[in-house]
C-alpha positions as CSV (number, residue, x, y, z in Angstrom):
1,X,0.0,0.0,0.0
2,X,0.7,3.8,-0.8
3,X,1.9,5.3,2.3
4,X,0.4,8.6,3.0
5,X,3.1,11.2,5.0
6,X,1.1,13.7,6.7
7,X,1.8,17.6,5.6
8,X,3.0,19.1,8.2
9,X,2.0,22.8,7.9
10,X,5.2,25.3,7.4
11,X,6.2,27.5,10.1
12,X,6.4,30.8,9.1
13,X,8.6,31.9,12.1
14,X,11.7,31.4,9.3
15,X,9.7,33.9,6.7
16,X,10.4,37.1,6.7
17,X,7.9,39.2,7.8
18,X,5.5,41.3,6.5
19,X,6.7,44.6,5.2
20,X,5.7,47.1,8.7
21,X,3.6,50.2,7.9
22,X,5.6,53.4,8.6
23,X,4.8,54.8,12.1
24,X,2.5,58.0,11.3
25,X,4.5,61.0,11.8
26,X,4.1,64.2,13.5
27,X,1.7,65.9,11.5
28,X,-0.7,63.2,10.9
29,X,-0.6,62.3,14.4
30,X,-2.9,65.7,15.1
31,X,-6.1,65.0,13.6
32,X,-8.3,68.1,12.4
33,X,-10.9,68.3,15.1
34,X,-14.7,67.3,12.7
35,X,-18.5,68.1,13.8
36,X,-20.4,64.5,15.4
37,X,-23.9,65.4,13.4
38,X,-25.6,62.7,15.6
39,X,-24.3,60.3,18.0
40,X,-26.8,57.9,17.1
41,X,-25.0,56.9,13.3
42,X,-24.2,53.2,13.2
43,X,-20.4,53.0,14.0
44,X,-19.3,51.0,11.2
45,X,-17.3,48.0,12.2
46,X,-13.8,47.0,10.4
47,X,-13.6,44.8,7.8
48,X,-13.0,41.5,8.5
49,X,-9.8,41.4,6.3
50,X,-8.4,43.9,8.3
51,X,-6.8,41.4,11.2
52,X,-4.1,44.0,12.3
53,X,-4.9,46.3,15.3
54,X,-3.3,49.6,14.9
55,X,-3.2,52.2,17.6
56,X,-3.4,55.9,17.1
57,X,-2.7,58.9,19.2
58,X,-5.0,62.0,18.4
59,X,-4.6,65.3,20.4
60,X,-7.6,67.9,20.3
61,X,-7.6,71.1,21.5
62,X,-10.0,71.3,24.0
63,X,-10.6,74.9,22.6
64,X,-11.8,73.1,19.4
65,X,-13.8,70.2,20.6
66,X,-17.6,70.6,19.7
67,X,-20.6,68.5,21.4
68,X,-24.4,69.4,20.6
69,X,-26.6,69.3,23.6
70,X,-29.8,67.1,23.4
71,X,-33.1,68.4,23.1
72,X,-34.1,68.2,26.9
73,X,-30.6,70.2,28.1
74,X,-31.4,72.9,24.9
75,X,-34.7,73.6,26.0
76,X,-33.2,74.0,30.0
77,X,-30.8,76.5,28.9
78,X,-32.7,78.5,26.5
79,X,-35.3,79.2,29.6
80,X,-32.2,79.9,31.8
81,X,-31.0,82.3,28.9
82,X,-34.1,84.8,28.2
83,X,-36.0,84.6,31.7
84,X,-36.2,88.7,31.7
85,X,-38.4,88.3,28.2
86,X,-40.5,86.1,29.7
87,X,-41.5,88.5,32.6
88,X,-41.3,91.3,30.5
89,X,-44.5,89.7,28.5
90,X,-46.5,88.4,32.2
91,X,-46.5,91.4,32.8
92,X,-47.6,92.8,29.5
93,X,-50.5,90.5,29.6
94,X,-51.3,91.4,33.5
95,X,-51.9,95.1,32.5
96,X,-53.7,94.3,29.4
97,X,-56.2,92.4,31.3
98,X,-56.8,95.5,33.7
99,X,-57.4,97.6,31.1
100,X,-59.9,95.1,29.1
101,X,-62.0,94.9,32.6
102,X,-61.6,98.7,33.2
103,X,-63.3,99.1,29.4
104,X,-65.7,96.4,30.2
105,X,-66.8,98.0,33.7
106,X,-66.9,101.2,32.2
107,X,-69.4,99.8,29.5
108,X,-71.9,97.9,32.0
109,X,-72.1,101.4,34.1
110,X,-72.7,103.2,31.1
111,X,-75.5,100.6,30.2
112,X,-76.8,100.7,33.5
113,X,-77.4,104.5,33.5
114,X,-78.7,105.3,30.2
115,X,-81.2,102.6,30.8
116,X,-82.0,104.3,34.7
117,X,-82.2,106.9,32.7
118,X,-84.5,106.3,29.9
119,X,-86.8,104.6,32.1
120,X,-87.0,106.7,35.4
121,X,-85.9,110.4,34.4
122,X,-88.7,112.6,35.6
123,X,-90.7,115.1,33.6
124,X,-92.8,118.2,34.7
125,X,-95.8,117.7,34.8
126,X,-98.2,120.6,32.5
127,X,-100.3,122.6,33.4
128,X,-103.4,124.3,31.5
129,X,-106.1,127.0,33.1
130,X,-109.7,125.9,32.9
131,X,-111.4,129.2,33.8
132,X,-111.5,132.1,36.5
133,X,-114.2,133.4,39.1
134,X,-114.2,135.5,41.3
135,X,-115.0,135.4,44.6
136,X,-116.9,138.1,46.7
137,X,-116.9,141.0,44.1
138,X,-116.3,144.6,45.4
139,X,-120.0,146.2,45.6
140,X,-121.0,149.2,47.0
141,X,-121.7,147.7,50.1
142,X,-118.1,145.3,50.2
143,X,-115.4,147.2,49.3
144,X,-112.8,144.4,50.6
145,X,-110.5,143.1,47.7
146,X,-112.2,139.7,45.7
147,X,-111.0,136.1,46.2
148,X,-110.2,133.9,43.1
149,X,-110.5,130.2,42.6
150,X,-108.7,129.1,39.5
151,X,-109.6,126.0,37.8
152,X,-106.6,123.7,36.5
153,X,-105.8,120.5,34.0
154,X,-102.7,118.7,34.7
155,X,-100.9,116.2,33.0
156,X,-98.4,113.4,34.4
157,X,-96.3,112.9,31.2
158,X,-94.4,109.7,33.3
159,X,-95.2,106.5,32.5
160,X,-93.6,105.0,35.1
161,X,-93.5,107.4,37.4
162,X,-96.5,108.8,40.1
163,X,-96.7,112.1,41.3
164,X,-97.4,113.5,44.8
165,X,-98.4,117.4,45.4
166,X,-97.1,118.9,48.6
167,X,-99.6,121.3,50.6
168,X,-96.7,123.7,51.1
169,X,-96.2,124.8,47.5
170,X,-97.3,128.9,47.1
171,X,-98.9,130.2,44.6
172,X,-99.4,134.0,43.6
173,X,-101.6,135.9,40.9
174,X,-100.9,138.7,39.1
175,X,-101.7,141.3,37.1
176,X,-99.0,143.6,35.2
177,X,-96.6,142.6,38.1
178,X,-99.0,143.8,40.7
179,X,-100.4,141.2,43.2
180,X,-104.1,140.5,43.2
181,X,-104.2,137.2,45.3
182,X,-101.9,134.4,47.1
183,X,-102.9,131.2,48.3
184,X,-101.4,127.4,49.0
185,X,-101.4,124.3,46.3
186,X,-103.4,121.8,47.6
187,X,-102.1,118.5,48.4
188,X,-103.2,115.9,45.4
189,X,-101.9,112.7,43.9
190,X,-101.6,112.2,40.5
191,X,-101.1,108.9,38.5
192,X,-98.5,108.2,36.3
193,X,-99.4,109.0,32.4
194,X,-102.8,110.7,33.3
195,X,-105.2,113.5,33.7
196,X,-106.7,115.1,36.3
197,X,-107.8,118.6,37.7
198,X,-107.9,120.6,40.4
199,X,-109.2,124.0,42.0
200,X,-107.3,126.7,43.3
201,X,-108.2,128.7,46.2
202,X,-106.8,132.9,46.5
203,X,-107.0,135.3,49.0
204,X,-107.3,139.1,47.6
205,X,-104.3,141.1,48.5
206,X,-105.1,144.1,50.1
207,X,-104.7,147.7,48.6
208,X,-106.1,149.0,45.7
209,X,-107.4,146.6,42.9
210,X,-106.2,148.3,39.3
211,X,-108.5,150.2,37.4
212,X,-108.3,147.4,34.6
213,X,-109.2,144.5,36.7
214,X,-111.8,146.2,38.8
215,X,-113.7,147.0,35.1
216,X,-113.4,143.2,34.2
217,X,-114.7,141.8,37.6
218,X,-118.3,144.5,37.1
219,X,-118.1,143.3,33.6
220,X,-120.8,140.6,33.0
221,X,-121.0,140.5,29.0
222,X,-117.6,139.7,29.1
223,X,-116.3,142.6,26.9
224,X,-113.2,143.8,29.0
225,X,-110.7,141.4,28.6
226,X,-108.0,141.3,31.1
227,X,-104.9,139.6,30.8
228,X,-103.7,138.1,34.2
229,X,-100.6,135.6,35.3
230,X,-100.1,133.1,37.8
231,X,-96.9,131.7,39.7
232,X,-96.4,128.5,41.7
233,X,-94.0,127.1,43.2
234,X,-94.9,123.3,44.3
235,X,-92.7,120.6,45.7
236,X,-93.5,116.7,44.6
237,X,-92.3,113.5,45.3
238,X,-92.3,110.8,42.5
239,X,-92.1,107.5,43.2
240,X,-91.4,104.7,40.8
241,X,-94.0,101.8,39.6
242,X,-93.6,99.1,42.3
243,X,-92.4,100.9,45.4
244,X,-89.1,102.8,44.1
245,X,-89.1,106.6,45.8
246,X,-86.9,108.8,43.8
247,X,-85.5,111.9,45.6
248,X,-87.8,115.6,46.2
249,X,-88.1,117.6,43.6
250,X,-89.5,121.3,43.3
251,X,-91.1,122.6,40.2
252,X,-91.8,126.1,39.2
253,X,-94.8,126.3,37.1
254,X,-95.2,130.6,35.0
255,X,-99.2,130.5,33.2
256,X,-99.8,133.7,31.3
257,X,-103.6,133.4,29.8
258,X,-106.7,136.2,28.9
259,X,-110.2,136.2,29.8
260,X,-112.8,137.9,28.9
261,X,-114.2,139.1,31.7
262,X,-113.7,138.2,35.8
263,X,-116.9,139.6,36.0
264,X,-118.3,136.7,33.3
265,X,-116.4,133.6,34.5
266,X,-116.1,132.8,31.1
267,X,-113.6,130.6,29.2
268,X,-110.1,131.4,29.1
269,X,-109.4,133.0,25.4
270,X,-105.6,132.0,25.2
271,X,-102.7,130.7,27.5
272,X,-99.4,129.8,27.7
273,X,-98.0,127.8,30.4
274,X,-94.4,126.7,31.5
275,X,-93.1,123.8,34.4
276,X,-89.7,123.2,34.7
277,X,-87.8,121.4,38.0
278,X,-85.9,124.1,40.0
């Protein structure tokens, strides 16, 4: 039989080695510092032909070595950086939240009264002369100065609103400026947005009655027209549908009107009269 003589396998300590790689020198030895986009890039491993290890010495500059921060540690510092902005626009917001509720108070107020207003602002009430008579004419037998009781229509122009007549109000009648009677307003009530009359009562001043008024009180055909005024001077309380009093008030009501004659009683022939609150 063939005889088979093992190989034994060479030893390569008697080759001569492979040719050495130069050592690096001085300048490669400093690597140029580079940017790390991302530490999470796959670090690519060596090929598998490459069986050598090889060692390396790189020096950096610290001055030159760059590191991004993560998003967390960004986000930290950039609060750190600009807190002064932040408090700079709190309070920017505080004050333009005062003045949005200082506008918005200011609006409900101004609401509130025109509608107070609209609703309970008082008006004068108007007046209107009915007629005149004459109370107690001079005769021959009575020379003592006449009474006058003067019929009036009044009107409430308030809808909402009441009206109570003091009994201390004055009132005075008058002829060319000269006084021919005085007397008090009597005390009456008057719905709100209604009608209603009321009589008069005056005393005759005394003195001398003028010459055109004493013709007109004789004169019973109702020829000599006179032309007389009245002033009063009446304090009211209103009060408000369903309880509400509103404050005093004191009106001053001026009628100007012609008769024909005091003697007559007739109709009044025209008027004008004015109310206003004091």
């Amino acid at each position: 039989m063939e005889e088979r003589v093992p190989i034994e396998s060479g030893d390569n300590s008697d080759e001569p080695p492979p040719n050495p790689r130069p050592p690096p020198s001085d300048d490669d030895q400093i690597l140029k510092p580079r940017r790390f986009s991302s530490r999470n890039k796959s670090i690519k491993h060596p090929s598998p032909l490459a069986t050598e290890s090889e060692t390396y010495i790189v020096q950096i500059p610290k001055d030159q070595i760059f590191s991004i921060p993560t998003a967390e540690n960004a986000a930290i510092a950039e609060r750190h950086r600009l807190p002064q902005k932040k408090e700079q626009r709190s309070c920017c917001n505080r004050w333009l939240c005062i003045i949005v509720t200082l506008i918005l108070l200011a609006l409900i107020i101004g609401t509130i009264m025109l509608t107070y207003r609209f609703l309970f602002t008082p008006k004068a009430p108007l007046f209107t002369v009915v007629n005149v008579i004459v109370k107690n004419p001079p005769s021959t037998q009575n020379k003592s100065n006449p009474g006058y009781q003067i019929t009036f229509e009044t009107k409430n122009p308030n809808e909402r609103m009441s009206i109570s007549y003091g009994s201390e109000g004055d009132a005075t009648l008058e002829y060319k400026d000269h006084k021919i009677g005085t007397g008090k307003f009597p005390k009456l009530d008057h719905d709100a947005d209604s009608l209603t009359n009321f009589t008069l009562g005056l005393k005759g001043t005394t003195g001398a009655l003028p010459d055109d008024v004493e013709t007109s009180i004789v004169d019973i055909k109702g020829i000599k027209h006179v032309s007389l005024s009245i002033k009063m001077d009446i304090p009211i309380k209103m009060k408000v549908l369903g309880g509400l009093k509103l404050r005093s008030k004191e009106i001053n009501v001026v009628c100007t009107f012609k008769v024909s004659s005091l003697g007559a009683g007739k109709a009044v022939l025209s008027q004008k009269c004015q109310s206003e609150f004091k």
